[in-house]
N, C-alpha and C positions, 0 to 999 in steps of 0.2 A: 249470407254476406252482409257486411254492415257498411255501413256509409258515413262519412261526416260532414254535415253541412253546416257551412257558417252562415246563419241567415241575419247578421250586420252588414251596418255601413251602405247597402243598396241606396240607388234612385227611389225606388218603392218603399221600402224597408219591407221588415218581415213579413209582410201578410203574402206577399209573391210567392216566397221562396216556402213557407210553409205550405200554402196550396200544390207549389209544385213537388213538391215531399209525398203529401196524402195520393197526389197521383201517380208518383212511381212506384212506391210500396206496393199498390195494386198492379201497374203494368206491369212491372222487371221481380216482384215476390224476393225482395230485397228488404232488409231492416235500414231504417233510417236515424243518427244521432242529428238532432238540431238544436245546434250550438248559437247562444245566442243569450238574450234577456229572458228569462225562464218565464216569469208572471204573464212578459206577453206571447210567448210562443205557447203555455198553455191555454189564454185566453182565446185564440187564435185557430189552437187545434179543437178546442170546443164551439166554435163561431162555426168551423169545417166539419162539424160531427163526428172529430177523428181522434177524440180526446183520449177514450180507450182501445182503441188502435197498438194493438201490442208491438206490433211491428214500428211504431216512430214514441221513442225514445229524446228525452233533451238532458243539455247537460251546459248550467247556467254559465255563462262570462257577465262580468261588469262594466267591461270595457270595450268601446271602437275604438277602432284606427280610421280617421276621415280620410278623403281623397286628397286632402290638402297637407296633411302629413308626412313629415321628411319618413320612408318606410322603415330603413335601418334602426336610428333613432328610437322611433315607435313601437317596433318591436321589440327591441332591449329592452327599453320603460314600461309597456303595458302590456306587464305579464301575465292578464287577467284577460287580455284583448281577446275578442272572438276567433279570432285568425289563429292566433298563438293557443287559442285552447284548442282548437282543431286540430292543427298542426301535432301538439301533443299526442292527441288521441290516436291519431296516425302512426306517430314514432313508437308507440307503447304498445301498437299492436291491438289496440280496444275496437279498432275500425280501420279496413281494408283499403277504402281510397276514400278521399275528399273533393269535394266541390265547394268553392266561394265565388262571389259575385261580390264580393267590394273591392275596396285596393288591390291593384294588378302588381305593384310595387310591392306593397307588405305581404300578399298572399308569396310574391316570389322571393321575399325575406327571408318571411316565418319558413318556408322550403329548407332553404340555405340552412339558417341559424337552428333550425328546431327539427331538421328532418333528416338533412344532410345528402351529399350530389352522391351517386352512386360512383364507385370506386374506377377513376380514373380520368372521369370527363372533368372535362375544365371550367366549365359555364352551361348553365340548361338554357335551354330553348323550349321557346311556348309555338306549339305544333297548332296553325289554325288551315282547316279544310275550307275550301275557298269554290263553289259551282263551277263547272267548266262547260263543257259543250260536249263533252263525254262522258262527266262525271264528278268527278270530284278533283282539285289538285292541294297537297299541302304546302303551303308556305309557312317557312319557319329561316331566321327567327321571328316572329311577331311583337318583341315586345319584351322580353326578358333582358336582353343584355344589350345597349345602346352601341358601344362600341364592342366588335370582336377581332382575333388573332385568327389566321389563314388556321391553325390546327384547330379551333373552336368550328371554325365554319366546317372543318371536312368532318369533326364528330357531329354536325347539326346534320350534317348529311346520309351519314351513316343511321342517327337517331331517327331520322326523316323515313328512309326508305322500310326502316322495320315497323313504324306505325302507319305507312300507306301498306304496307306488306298484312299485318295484323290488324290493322282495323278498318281498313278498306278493303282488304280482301283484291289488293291488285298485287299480281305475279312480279318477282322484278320489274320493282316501279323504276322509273325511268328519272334519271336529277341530273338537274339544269343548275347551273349555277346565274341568279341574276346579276345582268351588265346592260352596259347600254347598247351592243354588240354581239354577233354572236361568234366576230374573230378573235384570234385565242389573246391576238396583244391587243386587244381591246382592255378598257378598265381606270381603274385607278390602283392605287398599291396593293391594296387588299386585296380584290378580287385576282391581282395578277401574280401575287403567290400564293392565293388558294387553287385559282387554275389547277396545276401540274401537281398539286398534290390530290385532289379529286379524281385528278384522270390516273393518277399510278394506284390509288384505293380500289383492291379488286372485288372488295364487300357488297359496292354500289355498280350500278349501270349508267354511268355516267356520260350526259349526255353532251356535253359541253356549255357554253353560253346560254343564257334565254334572254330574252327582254320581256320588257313588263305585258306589253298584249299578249304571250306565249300563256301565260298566268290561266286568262279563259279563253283559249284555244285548245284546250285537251289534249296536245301532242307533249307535255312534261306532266309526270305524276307528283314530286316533290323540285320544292323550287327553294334553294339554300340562298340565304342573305343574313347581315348582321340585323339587330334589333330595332335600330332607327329606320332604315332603311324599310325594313318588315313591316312597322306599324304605320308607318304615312303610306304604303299602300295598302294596307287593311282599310285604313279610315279612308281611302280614296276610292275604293271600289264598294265601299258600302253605303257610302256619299252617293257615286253614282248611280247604283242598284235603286236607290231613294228614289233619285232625282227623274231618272228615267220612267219608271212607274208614275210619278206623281204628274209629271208632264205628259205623256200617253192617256193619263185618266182627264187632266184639263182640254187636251187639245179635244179629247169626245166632246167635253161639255162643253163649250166653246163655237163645235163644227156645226152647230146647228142638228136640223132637224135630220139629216142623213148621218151625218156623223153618229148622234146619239143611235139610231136606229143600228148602225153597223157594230155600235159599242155592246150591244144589249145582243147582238150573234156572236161578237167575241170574251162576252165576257166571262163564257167555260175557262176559256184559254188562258184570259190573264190574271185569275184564280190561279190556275196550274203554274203560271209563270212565277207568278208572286210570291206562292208556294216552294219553288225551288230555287230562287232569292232569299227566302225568309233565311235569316243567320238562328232564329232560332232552332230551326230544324237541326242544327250539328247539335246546341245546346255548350257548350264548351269548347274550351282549347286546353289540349293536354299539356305540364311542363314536363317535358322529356329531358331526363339527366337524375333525376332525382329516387330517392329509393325506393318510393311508390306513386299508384295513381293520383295525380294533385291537380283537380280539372279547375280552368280560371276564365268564369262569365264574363259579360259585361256588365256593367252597375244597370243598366236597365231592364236586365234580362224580367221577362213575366213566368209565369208558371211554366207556360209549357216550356221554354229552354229550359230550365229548371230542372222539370225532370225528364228530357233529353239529354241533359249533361248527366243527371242521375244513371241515365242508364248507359251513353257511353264509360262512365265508372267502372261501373259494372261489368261493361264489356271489358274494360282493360284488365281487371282483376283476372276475369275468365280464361284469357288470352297470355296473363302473364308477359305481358308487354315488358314492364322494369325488369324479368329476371332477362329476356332476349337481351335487353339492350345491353347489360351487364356483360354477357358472354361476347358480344361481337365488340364489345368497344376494348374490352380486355384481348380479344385476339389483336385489334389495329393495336395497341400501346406494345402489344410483343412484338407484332411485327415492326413498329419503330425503334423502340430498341435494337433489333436485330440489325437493322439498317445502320444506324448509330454506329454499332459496332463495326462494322465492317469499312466503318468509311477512314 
């Protein structure tokens, strides 16, 4: 199985994302493309002792797309861009899913223009698994599509349940539609005609309303919302996951002489905690809609998300996640039609 990594445009730049390369090739026994400035990804992988390393492979771009870059724009123009050579490799079949870690915008471009949505969804959604107190919950959309249509959201939903199904490994995940409520005339427009078409979708287990504390409470598996919506609470719960640790670790050093004392018995625990906060432990967020695995970091990501998202790839590859989604999203389009028709 091969890979493509675009290791441009990061917070770090490539030295991260090339270390996290050398260490999935050895954990997941997966081949690696890393896409990027050639001269320095093999200086890089010689720096890593991983130069003759058969299994990590590069294949040069010229070009970034910055964060600051309108994406569409960007990706038309820079057709040399790391993104866009990715994205090729992908389409052409030379390497089975991808990972990037710079622009969330042009990696979900380059998708669009260079990869194409798979046959019938309307707008892809970027699937991010979020800790719970059970486990794991996905909220989608995160990030892909600012504004959505009530049929966009019940295929997020659909998309939703088959990667809590396939790569969490949870039975009929349970989807909650996020409101501020969890009565059904609760809402704004959107959410109040995506309602009744979530609850007649017989594909999902639909659970009705959630509000945002339901998110890490464990009692919903996938939680459906538009894009804007999705990523101010990404950035808010990982805001607070910060804040909370940072403040628990001051107030020790702060308490004085018993505090620090009771800090240094719990500090197994808040390792452990921290640990299952870390966001790099998912390593990625999958764009679900599109014809293959397209996993998209954050710009700070270090190695080990790195190759964590490596190896979720991998896992989707395995699992054939994009042909599932194909097959059930084509059954909801006939079954609307049929609907259509009848009315």
């Amino acid at each position: 199985m091969k890979i493509a990594l675009d290791v441009m445009g990061t917070d770090y730049g490539p030295k991260e994302l090339v270390l996290g390369a050398v260490m999935a090739v050895k954990e997941y026994n997966c081949d690696v493309v890393l896409v990027g400035d050639e001269p320095t990804i093999v200086k890089l992988l010689k720096d890593y002792g991983a130069d003759k390393n058969p299994h990590l492979t590069t294949r040069h771009a010229s070009e970034v797309i910055d964060m600051h870059e309108h994406p569409g724009i960007a990706v038309k123009t820079k057709k040399d861009a790391s993104i866009v050579v990715a994205t090729d490799l992908l389409r052409n079949k030379e390497c089975d899913a991808l990972v990037s870690s710079g622009s969330t915008g042009a990696a979900v471009a380059a998708a669009l223009f260079h990869l194409g949505r798979i046959r019938g969804v309307g707008r892809p959604a970027i699937a991010t698994p979020i800790p719970s107190l059970t486990g794991t919950t996905v909220l989608l959309d995160s990030g892909a599509k600012v504004d959505a249509k009530p049929q966009h959201m019940l295929q997020n939903a659909i998309m939703g349940s088959i990667y809590a199904e396939l790569m969490l490994n949870i039975k009929n995940p349970r989807v909650g539609l996020l409101n501020i409520g969890e009565e059904e005339i609760k809402g704004n427009e959107q959410t109040l005609a995506t309602y009744p078409l979530m609850k007649e979708e017989k594909q999902i287990n639909f659970i009705g309303n959630v509000e945002g504390r339901d998110i890490n409470k464990g009692n919903v598996d996938v939680v459906v919302c538009d894009g804007f919506v999705g990523n101010v609470v990404l950035k808010a719960a990982e805001g607070l996951a910060t804040a909370i640790l940072t403040m628990v670790k001051e107030a020790i050093m702060n308490g004085g002489f018993l505090a620090k004392v009771g800090g240094l018995l719990i500090r197994p625990a808040l390792k452990g905690l921290k640990k299952r906060l870390d966001p790099e432990a998912y390593g990625g967020a999958l764009l679900l809609g599109v014809r293959a695995p397209f996993f998209i970091c954050h710009g700070s990501s270090r190695a080990k998300a790195i190759k964590n998202a490596i190896g979720a790839a991998v896992d989707g590859v395995e699992r054939n996640i994009c042909s599932r989604i194909a097959e059930d999203i084509a059954r909801q389009t006939k079954a609307d039609k049929k609907v259509g028709s009848l009315r």
